[in-house]
C-alpha positions as CSV (number, residue, x, y, z in Angstrom):
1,X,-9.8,66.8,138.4
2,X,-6.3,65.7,138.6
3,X,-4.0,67.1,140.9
4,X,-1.4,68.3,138.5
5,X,-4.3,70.3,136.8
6,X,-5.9,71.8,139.6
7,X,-2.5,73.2,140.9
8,X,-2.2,74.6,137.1
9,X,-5.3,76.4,137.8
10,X,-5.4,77.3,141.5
11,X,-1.5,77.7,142.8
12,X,0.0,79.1,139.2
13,X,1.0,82.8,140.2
14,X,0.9,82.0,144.0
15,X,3.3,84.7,145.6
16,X,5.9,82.9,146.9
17,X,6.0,80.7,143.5
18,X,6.0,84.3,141.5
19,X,8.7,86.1,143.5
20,X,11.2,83.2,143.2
21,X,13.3,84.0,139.9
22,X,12.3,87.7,140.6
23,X,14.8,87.0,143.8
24,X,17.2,85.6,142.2
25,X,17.7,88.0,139.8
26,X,17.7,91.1,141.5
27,X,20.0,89.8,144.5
28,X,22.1,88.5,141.8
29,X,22.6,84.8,143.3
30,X,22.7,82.3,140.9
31,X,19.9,79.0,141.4
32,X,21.5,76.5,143.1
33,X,23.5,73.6,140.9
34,X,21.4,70.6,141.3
35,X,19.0,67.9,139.9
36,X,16.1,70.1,138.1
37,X,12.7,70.3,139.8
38,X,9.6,70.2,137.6
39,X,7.5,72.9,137.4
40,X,4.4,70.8,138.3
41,X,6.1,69.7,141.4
42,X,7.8,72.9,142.6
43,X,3.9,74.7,142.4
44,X,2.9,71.9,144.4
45,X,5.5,72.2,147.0
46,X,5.4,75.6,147.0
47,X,1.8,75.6,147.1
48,X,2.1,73.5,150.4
49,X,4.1,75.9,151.8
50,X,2.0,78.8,151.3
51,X,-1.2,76.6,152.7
52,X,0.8,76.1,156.0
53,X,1.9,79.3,156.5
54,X,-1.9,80.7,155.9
55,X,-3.3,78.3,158.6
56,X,-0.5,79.2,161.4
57,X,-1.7,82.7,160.5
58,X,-5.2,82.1,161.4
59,X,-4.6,80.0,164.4
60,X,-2.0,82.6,165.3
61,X,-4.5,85.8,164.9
62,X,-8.4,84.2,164.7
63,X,-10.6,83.4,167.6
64,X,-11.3,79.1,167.4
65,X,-15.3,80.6,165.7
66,X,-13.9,82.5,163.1
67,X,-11.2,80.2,162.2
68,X,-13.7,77.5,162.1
69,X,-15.7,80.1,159.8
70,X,-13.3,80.7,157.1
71,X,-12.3,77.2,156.9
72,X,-16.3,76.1,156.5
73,X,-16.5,78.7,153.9
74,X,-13.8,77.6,151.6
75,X,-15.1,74.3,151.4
76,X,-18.4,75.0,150.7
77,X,-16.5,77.3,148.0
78,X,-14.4,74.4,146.8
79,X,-17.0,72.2,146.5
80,X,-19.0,74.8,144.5
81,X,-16.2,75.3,142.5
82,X,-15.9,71.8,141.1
83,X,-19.8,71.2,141.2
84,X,-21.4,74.6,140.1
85,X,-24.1,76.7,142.5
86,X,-26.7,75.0,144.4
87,X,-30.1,74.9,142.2
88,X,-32.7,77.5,143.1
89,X,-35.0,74.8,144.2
90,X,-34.8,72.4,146.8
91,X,-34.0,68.6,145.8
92,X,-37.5,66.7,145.5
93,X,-38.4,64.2,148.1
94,X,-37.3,61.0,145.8
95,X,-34.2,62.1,145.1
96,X,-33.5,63.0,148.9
97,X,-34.5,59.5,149.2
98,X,-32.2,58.2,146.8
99,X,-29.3,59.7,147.7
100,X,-29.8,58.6,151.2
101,X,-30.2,54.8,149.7
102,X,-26.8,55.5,148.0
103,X,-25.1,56.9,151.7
104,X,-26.7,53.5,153.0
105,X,-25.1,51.5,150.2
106,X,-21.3,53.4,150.6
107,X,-21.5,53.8,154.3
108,X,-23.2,50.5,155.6
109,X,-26.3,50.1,157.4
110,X,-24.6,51.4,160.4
111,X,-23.4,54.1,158.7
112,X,-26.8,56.0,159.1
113,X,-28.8,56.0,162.5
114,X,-32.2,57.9,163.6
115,X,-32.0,59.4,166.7
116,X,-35.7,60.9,168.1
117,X,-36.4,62.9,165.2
118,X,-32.8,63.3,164.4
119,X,-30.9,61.5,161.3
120,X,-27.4,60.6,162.3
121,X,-24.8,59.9,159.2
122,X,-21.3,59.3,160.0
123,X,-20.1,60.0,156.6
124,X,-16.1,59.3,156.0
125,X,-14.1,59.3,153.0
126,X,-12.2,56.1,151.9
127,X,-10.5,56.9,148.3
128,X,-10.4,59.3,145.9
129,X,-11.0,58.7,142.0
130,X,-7.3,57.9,141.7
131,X,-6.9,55.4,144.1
132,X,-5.8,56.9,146.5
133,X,-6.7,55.7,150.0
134,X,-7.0,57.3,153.5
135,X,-6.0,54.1,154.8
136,X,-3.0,54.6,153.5
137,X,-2.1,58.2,155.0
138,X,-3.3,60.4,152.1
139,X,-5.2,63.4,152.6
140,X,-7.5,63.8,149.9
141,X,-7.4,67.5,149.2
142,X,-5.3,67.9,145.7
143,X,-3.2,69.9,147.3
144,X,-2.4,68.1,151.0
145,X,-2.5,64.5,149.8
146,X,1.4,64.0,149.8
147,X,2.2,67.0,152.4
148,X,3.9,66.2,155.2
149,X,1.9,65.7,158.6
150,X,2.7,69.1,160.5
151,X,0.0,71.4,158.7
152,X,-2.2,72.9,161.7
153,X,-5.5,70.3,162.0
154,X,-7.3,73.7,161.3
155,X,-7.2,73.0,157.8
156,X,-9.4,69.9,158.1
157,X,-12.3,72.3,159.2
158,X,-12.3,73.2,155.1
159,X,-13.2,69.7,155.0
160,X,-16.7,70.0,157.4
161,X,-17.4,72.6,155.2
162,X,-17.6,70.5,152.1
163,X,-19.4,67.9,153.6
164,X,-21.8,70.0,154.5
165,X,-22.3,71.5,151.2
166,X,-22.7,67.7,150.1
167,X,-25.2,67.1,152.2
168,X,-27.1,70.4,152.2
169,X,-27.5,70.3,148.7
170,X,-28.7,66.8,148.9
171,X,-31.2,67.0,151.6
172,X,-32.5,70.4,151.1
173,X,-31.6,71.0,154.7
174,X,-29.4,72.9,157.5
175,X,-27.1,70.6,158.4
176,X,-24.4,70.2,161.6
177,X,-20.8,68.5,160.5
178,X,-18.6,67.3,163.7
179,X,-15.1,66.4,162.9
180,X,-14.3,63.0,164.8
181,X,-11.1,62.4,163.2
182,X,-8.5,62.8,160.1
183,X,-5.4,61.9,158.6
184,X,-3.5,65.5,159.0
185,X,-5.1,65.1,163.1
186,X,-2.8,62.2,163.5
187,X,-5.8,59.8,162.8
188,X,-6.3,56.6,160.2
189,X,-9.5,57.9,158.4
190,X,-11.2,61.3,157.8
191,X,-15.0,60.7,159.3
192,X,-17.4,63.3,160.1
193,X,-20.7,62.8,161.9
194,X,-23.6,64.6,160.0
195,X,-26.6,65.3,161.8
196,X,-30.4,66.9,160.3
197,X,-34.2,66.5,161.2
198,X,-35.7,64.1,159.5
């Protein structure tokens, strides 16, 4: 989904966005004179905004667990949000198999190791469907991929919890996601390590 659309959807009647002209006209100040911001743009900013303020909260009030929960949980609920529930039944054996072929084919060889009776992926994302690259500095979450660097790393944990929504579904599996490193962490790539019993 493009990120004009999914801010449409998901940021719309955020609070801060919503108070705004409310503000403004009971305070009586006029909006400042100046170059007109488009509405896309302004829920996008604003929209930022809001995200870093909701992360300094949770570092600010949550125990490192429960943080780490709540992050997990909203990307398992993103991810389910733009790919439906999980099927009641688990994935058959070929298509496990296939899907691994296809990590093996976007990750490298090296990409996926066996470790005793361990599977070992280091999974990391490269580009969206827009072109845009880690590489380059971009976060791809819609709503991060232009923010500015200083939003808490804690937000990258909603991150391990899509991956492992990617791969659970997939594998029919529990699976552990370690965060090795990401672009809002200061790093040049966002790459998880992904580890399941064979």
């Amino acid at each position: 989904m493009h990120r004009k659309e999914f801010l449409k959807r998901s940021v719309g009647m955020c609070c801060g966005a919503g108070l705004v002209s409310f503000t403004s006209e009971v305070s009586g100040q006029d909006k400042p004179a100046g170059t007109p911001v488009s509405e896309c743009s302004h829920r996008v900013t604003q929209g930022q905004k809001v995200i870093r303020r909701l992360i300094n909260e949770l570092d600010s009030n949550l125990e490192p667990a429960m943080r780490e929960k709540i992050m997990q949980n909203c990307g398992r609920a993103c991810f389910e949000g733009a790919h439906g529930k999980r099927a009641a039944e688990p994935p058959k054996p070929e298509n496990v198999a296939k899907f691994m072929e296809g990590m093996k084919k976007y990750l490298g060889e090296e990409g996926i190791k066996q470790e005793g009776d361990q599977t070992i992926v280091f999974f990391k994302y490269t580009a969206n469907p827009r072109g845009l690259k880690v590489a380059d500095g971009y976060c791809l979450c819609p709503i991060l991929e232009d923010a500015p660097k200083d939003i808490s790393p804690t937000f990258c944990l909603c991150s391990v919890g899509y991956v492992r929504e990617i791969f659970e579904r997939q594998v029919g599996k529990a699976v552990q996601v370690e965060l090795l490193d990401s672009v809002l962490r200061g790093g040049k790539g966002c790459n998880f390590k992904v580890s399941f019993k064979a």
